[in-house]
N, C-alpha and C positions, 0 to 999 in steps of 0.2 A: 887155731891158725887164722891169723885177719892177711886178708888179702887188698882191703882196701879200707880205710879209716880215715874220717876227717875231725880236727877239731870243732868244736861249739863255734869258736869266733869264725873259723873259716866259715861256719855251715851261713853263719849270720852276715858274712863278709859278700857272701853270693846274692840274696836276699836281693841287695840293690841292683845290680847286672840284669838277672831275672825279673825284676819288674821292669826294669827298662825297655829289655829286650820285650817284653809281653805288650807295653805299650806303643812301641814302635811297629809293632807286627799289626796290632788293631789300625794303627794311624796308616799305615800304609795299605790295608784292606779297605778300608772309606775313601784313598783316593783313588785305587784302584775302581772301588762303585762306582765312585763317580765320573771316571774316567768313562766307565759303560753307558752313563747313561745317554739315551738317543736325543738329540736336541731335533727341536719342534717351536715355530712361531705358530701361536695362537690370536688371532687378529676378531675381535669380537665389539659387541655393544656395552657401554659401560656399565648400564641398567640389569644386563642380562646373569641372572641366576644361575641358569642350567650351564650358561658355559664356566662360568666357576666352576662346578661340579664333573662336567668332562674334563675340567684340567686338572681336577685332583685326582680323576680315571687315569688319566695320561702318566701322570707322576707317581700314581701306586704300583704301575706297571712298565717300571722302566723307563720313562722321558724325562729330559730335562725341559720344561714349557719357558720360553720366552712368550710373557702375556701382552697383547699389548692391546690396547683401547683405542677405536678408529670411530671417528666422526661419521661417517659415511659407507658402511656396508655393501649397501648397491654398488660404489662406485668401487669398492675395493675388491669386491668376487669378481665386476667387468672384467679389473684391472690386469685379475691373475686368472682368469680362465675358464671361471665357472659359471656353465650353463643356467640361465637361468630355470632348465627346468628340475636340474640339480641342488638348487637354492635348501638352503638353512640357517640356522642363524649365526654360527661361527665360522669362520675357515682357517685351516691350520694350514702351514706351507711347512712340506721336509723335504731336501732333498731337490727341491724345483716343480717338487708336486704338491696341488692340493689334497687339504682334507677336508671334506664338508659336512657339517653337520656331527651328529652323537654316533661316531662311527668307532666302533669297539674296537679297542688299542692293539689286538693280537690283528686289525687287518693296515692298520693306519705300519702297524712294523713289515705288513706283508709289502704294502705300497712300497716303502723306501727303498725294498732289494726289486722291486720291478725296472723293467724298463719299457714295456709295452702299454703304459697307462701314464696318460697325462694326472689323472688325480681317481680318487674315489669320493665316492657319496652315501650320506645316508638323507636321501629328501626328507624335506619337511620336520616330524619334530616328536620320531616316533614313543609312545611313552612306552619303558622297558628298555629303553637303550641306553650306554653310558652317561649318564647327566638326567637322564629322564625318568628315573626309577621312583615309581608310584607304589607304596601298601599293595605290593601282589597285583596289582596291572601291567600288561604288557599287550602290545599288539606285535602284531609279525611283521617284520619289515626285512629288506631288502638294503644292503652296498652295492652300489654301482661303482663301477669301474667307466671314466673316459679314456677311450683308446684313442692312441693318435692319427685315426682319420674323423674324428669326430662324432661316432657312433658308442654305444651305450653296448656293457653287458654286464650280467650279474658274475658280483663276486664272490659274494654270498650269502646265504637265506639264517635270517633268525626266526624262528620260530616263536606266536605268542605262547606264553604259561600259563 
């Protein structure tokens, strides 16, 4: 007893449908990614290595980086807010906040949902951090957080390895 039967040409007749469909389902997953991904301006020196290296941190883990290469550094952390004793050598801006320095992407995503933080930091130019990663060296460093009465607190502690 057949309860259900196709022909050969039908079965080959489908073939086309089903890759279609299969192809449309992947194409609309990649814009769906992308649709996720979090955009982030990265404002750096054109010379500078390591910030290369934090934007492919940034981009392995979900940001879209608009990169962009700025003559004058000093004048452009003044410009958007960053203390100088927060100083490093890139600064990202998401959201209306900065990011400064190799500050690891799981907090640069925390910043964006904050509202209590003008920006975070990672001072100076810790090695072991996003962009900074040396043959098994690290030191222990510290994210700050600027809150908006202009005072400083940890956001939080890396530990060296």
């Amino acid at each position: 007893m057949r309860f259900f039967a196709l022909k050969p040409e039908t079965l080959a007749n489908m073939r086309t449908p089903l890759r279609l469909a299969a192809l449309s389902a992947l194409f609309i997953s990649s814009l769906a990614q992308a649709a996720d991904l979090i955009p982030i301006e990265v404002h750096r020196d054109a010379n500078c290595g390591c910030c290369k290296k934090w934007i492919t941190h940034l981009e392995a883990n979900g940001f879209k980086v608009e990169d962009h290469v700025e003559a004058n550094m000093s004048e452009f952390k003044q410009q958007h807010g960053v203390p100088p004793r927060l100083a490093s050598c890139h600064t990202g801006l998401i959201n209306g906040k900065f990011v400064e320095g190799h500050v690891p992407a799981d907090q640069v995503m925390a910043l964006s949902k904050r509202d209590d933080l003008l920006g975070v930091a990672a001072p100076g130019m810790p090695m072991g951090s996003p962009g900074m990663e040396m043959d098994g060296m690290s030191d222990a460093y510290q994210v700050i957080g600027l809150k908006k009465d202009g005072t400083d607190m940890v956001v939080a502690d890396y530990p060296a390895h």
